[in-house]
C-alpha positions as CSV (number, residue, x, y, z in Angstrom):
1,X,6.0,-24.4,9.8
2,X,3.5,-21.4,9.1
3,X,6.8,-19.2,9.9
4,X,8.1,-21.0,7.0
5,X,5.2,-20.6,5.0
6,X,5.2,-16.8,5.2
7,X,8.1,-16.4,4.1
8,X,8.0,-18.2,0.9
9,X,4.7,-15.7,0.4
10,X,6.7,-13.0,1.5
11,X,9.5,-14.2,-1.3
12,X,6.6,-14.7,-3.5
13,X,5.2,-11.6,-3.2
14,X,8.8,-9.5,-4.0
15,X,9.6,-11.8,-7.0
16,X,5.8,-10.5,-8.8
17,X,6.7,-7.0,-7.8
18,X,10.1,-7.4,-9.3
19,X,8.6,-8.8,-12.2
20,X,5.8,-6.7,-12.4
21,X,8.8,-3.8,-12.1
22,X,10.6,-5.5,-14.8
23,X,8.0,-5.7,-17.3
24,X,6.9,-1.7,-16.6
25,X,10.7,-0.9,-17.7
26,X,10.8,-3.2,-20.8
27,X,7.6,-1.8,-22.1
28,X,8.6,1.7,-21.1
29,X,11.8,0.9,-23.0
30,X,10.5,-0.2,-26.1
31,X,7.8,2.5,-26.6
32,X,10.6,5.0,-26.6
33,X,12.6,2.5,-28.7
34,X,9.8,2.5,-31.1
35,X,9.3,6.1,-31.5
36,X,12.9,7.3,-31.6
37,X,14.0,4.6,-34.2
38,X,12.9,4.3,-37.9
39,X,9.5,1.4,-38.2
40,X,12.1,-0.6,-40.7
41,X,14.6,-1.0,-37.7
42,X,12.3,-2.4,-35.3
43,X,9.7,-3.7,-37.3
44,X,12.3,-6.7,-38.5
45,X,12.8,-7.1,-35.0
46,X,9.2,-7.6,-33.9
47,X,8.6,-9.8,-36.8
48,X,11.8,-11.9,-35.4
49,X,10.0,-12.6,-32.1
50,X,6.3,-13.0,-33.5
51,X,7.5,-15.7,-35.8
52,X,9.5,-17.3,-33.1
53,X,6.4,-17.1,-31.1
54,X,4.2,-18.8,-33.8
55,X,6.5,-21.6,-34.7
56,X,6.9,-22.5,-31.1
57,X,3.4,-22.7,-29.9
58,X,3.0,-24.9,-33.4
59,X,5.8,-26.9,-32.3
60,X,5.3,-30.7,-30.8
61,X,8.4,-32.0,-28.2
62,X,9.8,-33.7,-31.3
63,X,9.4,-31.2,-33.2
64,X,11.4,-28.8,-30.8
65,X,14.0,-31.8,-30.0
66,X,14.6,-32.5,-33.7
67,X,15.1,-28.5,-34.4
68,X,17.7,-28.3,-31.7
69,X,19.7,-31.5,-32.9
70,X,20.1,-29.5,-36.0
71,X,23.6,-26.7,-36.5
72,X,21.7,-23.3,-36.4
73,X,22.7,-22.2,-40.0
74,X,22.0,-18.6,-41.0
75,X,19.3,-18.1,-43.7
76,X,21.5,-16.3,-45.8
77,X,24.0,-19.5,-46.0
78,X,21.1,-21.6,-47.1
């Protein structure tokens, strides 16, 4: 059993560094994103995800079940 057990922290251990990896790329990625592209570009982008971010930490089950039921509907079409 211990063998076992090892191996899962061995497993463990590789999926953080992978992840850990992962997250260095992204946020290498997006600095360079940031300073090669123009703020009005990514700056509607980063408001996209901060808003998603706030609305679904706000959001109850029901609320998050009820929001999926609905068609997703462009804002411009409403």
């Amino acid at each position: 059993m211990t063998g076992n057990l090892s191996n899962i922290g061995r497993c463990c251990m590789a999926f953080n560094e992978d992840n850990q990896s992962e997250r260095l790329k992204f946020v290498d990625f997006w600095s360079k994103y940031v300073l090669t592209h123009d703020d009005k570009d990514w700056s509607v982008q980063q408001n996209k995800i901060i808003n998603s971010c706030l609305r679904s930490s706000a959001m109850t089950k029901e609320l998050y079940l009820k929001m999926k039921a609905k068609p997703n509907i462009p804002a411009s079409d409403k």
